[in-house]
C-alpha positions as CSV (number, residue, x, y, z in Angstrom):
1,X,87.0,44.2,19.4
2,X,85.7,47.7,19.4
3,X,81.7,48.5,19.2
4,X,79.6,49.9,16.5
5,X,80.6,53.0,15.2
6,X,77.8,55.9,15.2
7,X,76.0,56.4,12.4
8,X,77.3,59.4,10.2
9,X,73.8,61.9,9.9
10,X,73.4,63.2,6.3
11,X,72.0,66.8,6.0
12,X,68.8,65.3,5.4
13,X,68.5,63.3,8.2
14,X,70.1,66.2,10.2
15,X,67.0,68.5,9.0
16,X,64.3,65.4,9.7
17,X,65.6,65.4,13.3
18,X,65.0,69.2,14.1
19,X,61.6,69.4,12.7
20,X,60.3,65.5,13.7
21,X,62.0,65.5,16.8
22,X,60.0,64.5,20.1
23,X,60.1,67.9,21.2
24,X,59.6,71.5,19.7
25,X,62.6,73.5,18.8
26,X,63.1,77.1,17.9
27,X,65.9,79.4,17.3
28,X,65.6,83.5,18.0
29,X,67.8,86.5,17.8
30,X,68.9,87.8,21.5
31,X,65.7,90.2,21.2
32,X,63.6,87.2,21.5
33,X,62.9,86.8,17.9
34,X,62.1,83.7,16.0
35,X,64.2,82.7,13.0
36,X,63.3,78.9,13.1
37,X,61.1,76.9,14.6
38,X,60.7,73.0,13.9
39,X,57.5,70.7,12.5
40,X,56.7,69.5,15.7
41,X,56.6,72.7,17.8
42,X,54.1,74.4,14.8
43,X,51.5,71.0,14.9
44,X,51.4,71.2,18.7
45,X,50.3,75.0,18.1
46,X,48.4,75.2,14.9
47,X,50.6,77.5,13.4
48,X,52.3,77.9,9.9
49,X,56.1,78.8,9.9
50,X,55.6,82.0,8.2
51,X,52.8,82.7,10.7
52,X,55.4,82.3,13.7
53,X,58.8,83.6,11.8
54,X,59.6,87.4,12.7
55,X,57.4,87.4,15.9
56,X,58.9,87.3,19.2
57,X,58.8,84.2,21.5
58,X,56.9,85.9,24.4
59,X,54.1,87.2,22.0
60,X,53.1,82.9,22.1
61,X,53.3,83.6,26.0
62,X,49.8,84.3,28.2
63,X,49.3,87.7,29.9
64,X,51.1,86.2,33.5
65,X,53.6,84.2,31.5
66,X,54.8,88.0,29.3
67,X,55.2,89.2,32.9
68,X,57.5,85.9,34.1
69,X,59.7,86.1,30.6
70,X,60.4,89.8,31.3
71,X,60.8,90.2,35.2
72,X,62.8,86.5,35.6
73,X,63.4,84.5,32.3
74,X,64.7,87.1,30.1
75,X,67.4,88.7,32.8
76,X,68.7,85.4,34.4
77,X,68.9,83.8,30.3
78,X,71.3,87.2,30.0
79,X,73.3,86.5,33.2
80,X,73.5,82.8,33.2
81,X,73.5,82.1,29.7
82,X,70.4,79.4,29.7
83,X,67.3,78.7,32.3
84,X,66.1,75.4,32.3
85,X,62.5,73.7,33.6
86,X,60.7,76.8,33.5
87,X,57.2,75.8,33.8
88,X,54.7,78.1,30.8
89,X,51.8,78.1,28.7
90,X,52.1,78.9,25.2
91,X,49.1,80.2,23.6
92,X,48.1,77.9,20.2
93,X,46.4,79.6,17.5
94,X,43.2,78.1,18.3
95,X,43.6,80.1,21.7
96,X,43.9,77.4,23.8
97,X,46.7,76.9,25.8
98,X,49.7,74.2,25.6
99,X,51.2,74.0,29.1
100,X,55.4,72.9,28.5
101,X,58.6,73.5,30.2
102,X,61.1,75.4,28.5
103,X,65.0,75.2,28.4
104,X,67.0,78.1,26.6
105,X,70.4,78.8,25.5
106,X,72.4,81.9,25.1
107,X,74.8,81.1,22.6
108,X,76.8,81.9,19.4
109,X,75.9,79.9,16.1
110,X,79.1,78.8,13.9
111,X,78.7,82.2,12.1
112,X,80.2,83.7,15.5
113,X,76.3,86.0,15.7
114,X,74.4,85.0,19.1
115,X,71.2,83.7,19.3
116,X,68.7,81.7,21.7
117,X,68.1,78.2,21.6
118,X,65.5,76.9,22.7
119,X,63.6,73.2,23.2
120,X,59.8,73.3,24.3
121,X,58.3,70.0,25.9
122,X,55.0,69.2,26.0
123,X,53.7,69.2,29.7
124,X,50.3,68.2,29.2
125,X,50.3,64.8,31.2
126,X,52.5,66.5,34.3
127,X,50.3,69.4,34.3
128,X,47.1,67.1,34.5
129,X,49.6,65.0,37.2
130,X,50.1,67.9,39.2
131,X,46.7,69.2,39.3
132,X,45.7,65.3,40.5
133,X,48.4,65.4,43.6
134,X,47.2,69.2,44.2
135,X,44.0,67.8,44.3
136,X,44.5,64.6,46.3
137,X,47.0,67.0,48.5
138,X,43.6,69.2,49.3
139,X,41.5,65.8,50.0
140,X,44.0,64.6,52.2
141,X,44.3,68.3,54.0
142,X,40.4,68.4,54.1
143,X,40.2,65.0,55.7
144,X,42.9,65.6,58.5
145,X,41.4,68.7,59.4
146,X,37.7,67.0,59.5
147,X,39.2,64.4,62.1
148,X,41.0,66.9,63.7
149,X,37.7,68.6,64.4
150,X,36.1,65.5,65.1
151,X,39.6,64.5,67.6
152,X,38.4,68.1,69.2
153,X,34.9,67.5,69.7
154,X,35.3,63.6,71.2
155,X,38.0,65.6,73.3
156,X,35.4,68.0,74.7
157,X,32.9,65.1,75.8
158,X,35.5,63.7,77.8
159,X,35.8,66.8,80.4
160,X,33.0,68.7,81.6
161,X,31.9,71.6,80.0
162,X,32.3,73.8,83.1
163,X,32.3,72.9,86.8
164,X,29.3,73.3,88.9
165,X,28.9,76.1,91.9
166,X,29.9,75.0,95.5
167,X,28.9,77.2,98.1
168,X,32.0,78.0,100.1
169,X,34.7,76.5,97.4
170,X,36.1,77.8,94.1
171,X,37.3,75.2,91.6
172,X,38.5,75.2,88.6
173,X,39.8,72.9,85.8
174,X,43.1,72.7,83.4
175,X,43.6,70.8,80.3
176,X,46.6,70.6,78.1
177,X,46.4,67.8,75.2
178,X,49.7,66.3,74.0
179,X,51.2,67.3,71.2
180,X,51.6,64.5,69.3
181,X,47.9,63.2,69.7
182,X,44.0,64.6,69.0
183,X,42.7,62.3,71.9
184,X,44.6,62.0,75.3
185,X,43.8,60.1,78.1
186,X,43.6,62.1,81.2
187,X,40.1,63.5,82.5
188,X,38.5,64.7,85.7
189,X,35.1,65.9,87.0
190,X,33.4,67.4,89.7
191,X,29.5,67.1,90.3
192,X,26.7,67.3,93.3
193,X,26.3,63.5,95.2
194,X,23.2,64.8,97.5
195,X,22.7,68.3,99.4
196,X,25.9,69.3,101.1
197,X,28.1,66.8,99.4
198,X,29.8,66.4,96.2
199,X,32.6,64.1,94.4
200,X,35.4,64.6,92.3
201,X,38.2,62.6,90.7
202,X,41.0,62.9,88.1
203,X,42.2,60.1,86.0
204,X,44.8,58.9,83.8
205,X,43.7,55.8,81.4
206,X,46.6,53.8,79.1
207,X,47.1,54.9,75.9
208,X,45.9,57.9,73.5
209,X,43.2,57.7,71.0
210,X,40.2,56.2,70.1
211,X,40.6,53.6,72.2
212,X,41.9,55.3,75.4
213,X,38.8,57.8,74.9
214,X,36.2,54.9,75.1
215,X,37.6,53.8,78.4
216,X,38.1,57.3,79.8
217,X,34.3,57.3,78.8
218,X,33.5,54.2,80.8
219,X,35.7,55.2,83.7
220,X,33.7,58.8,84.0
221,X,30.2,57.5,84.1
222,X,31.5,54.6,86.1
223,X,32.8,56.9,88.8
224,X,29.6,59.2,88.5
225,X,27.2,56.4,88.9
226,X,29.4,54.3,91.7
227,X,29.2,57.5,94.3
228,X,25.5,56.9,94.0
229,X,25.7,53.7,95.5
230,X,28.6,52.9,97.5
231,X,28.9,54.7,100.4
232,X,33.0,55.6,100.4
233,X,35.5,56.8,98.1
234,X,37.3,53.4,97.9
235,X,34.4,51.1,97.1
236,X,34.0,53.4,94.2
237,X,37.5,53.0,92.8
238,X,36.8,49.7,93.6
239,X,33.6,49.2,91.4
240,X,35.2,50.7,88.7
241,X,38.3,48.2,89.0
242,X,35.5,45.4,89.0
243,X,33.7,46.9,85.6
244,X,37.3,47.5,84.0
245,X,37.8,43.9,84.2
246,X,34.9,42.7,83.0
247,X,35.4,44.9,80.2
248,X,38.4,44.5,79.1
249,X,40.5,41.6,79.4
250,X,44.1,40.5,78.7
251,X,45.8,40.9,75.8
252,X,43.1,43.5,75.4
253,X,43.6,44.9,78.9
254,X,43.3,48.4,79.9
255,X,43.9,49.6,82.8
256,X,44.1,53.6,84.5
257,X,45.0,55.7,87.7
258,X,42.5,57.9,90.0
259,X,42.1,59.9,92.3
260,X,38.4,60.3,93.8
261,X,37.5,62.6,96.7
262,X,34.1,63.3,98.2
263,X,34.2,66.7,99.9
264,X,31.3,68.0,102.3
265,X,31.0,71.1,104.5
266,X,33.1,71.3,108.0
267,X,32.1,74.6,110.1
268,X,34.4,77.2,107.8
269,X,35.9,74.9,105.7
270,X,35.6,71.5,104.1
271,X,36.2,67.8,104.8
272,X,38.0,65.6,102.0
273,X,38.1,62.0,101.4
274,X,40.3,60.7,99.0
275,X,41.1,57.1,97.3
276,X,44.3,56.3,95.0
277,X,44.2,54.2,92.5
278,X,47.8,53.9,91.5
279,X,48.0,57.8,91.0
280,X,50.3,60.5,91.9
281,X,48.8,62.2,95.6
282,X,47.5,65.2,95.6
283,X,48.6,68.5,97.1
284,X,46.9,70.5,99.9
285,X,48.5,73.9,99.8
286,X,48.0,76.1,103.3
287,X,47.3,79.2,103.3
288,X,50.8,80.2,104.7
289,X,52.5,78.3,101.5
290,X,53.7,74.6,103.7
291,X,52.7,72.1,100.5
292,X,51.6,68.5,102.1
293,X,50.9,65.6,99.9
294,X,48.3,63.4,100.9
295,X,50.2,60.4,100.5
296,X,48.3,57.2,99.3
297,X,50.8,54.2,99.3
298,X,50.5,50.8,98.1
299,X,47.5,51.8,95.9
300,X,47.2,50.0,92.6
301,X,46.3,50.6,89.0
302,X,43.2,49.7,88.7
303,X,41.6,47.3,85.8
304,X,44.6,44.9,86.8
305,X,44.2,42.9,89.7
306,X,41.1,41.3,90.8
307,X,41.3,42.7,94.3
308,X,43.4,45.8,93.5
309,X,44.2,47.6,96.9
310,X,42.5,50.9,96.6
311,X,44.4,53.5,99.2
312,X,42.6,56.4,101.2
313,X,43.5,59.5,103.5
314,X,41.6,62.4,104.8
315,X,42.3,66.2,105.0
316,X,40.7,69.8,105.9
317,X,40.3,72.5,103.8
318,X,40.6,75.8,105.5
319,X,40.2,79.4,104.7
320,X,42.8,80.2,102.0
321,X,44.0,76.6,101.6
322,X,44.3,75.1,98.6
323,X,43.8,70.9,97.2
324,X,45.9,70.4,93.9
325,X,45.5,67.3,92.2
326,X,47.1,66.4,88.7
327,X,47.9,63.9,85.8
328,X,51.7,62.7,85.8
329,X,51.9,64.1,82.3
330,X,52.9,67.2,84.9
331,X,55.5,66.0,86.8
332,X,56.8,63.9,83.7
333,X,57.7,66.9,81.8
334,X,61.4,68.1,81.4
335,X,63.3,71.4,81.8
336,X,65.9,72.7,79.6
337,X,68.1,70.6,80.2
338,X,66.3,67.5,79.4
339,X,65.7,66.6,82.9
340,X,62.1,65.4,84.5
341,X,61.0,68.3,86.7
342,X,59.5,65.9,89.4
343,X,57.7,66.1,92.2
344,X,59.8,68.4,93.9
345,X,59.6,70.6,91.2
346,X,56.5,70.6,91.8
347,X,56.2,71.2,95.5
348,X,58.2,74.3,94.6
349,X,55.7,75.8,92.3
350,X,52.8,75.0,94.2
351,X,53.9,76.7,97.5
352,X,54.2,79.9,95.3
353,X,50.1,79.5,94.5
354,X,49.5,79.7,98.3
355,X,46.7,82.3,98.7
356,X,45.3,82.3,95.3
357,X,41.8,81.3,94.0
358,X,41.5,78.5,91.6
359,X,41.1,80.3,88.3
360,X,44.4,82.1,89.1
361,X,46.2,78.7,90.3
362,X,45.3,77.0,86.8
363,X,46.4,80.7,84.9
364,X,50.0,80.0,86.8
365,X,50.0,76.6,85.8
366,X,49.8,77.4,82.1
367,X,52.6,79.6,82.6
368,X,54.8,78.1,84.0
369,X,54.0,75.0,81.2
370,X,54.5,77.2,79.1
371,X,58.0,78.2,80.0
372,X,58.7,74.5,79.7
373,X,57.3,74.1,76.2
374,X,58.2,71.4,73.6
375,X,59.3,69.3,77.2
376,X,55.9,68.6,77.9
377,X,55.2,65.3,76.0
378,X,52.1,64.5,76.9
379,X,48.5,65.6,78.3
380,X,48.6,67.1,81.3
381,X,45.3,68.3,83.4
382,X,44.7,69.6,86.8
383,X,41.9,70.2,89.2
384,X,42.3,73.0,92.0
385,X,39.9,73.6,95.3
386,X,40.4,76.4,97.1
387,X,38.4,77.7,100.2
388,X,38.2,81.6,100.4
389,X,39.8,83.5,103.4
């Protein structure tokens, strides 16, 4: 059983199809000029035939569009022999403007003479699509770049503008934000307790966004108004365990690592306390290069336990030494080959900053970061103490 046979087209209906068909048609010589164009191309544009017949295609064409048919559509219709989906506005006789997308021919008729084929499609409703997605594409740029600023400022409240003077010390501060997230959770701070003593810590909360900025906000002000009170640097981390768990509690829990030191005067140098909250130790660099960390064992995250053992150790400062203490977003990073740098990576670097003052510590730091480059995955920040020689 064989299907329907086609339908044999008479001349007539042959003819009805070119002029009433659902896109405009029109024939020209190789010049570019028109010898037929169909019903349905001439009501889109307003024309008559005779009005069109004789004139050539580009002269339909806007000022920019002339320029596109003679630089690119003419020549690549001559080497290729047809162009397809090229985007135009055809100029109606009204002088508005009919936006369509054009596919041409090179080709010879049954008479053996060449000529250009063409079919015009009305583009109207993707034109008016486009400019919608164009539009929605600028909305949605506009947005991320309005939370992006927004990411940037919240960012900025979370570390302190600048670090206050100390008589005797230099300090100084490094940031580095991950780059897959506005908002990261590392933060640190320095500030005045009374005359001749001041505090500072360096944190890491869970998480990245929002919701890791609102606890690294309760964890600073925490920590600034604890020192006030307690008179150690482990009953601090201590009352901000206590808050963190009345804050937030499981499934909701959050929980972070610190470091807090209170530092005060000693003769020619200074006198450091520190506390460990389940965070990496801190360096103290000698003047002659030896790197020490200040071990804290045993000290746990805090916002976990309900009596989370809270670690401490004391050092000196001396002319030309240095204190280093850091995020593990540092020693979590990877070198070429993929590998995590570490701690004795670390060490390494840090016995080559023996000597130097704080603000050129933290300018090594970013270089040598920087050398490591897409291997540093998350936030990373840094707070350096030196003690002139």
């Amino acid at each position: 059983m064989t299907g329907p046979e086609a339908p044999v087209l008479t001349g007539a209906d042959a003819e009805d199809l070119w002029d009433n068909a659902p896109c405009g048609y029109l024939s020209a010589r190789p010049d570019g000029t028109i010898v037929r164009v169909n019903a349905t191309l001439l009501n889109w544009l307003g024309y008559r035939a005779e009005e069109l017949i004789g004139r050539r295609f580009s002269d339909l064409l806007t000022a920019g569009g002339r320029l596109y048919h003679e630089t690119h559509y003419a020549p690549l219709l001559r080497m290729q022999s047809e162009v397809r989906e090229i985007a135009l506005d055809l100029v109606a006789a009204d002088g508005s403007r009919l936006p369509v997308l054009v596919n041409s021919t090179l080709r010879a008729g049954p008479d053996g003479a060449t000529g250009i084929r063409t079919t015009v499609f009305d583009a109207r409703s993707r034109r008016a699509y486009e400019r919608e997605l164009l539009r929605a594409r600028q909305e949605a740029d506009a947005e991320r770049e309005r939370l992006a600023q927004l990411s940037r400022t919240l960012q900025e409240t979370l570390l302190p503008p600048g670090l206050p003077e100390v008589p005797g010390l230099r300090s100084a501060g490094y940031y580095r934000a991950s780059p897959t997230e506005m908002i990261g959770g590392d933060f640190y701070d320095l500030f005045p307790v009374s005359p001749g003593r001041w505090a500072f810590f360096i944190g890491d909360v869970c998480g990245k966004g929002a919701e890791a900025a609102v606890l690294t906000s309760l964890a600073r002000y925490t920590l600034r108004a604890a020192v006030v009170q307690q008179p150690d640097s482990g009953s601090v981390l201590r009352t901000l365990n206590a808050v963190l768990l009345q804050n937030y509690r499981a499934p909701e829990g959050r929980f972070c690592t610190v470091l807090f030191g209170l530092i005060e005067p000693d003769d020619d140098g200074f006198r450091v306390e520190l506390a460990a909250g389940g965070h990496p130790p801190a360096l103290r660099i000698a003047a002659d290069g030896a790197v020490h960390p200040l071990e804290t064992p045993g000290g746990q995250l805090l916002g976990v336990f309900p009596d989370a053992y809270v670690t401490t150790v004391g050092t000196r400062l001396g002319p030309g030494d240095a204190l280093f203490v850091y995020t593990d977003g540092l020693i979590e990073a990877r070198d070429p080959r993929g590998e995590l740098v570490g701690e004795g990576w670390l060490a390494s670097a840090a016995s080559g900053f023996a000597g130097l003052d704080a603000d050129a510590i933290v300018d090594r730091l970013g270089r040598l970061l920087s050398d490591l480059d897409e291997g540093v995955t998350d936030d990373t920040a840094a707070l350096v103490l030196t003690v002139p020689r």
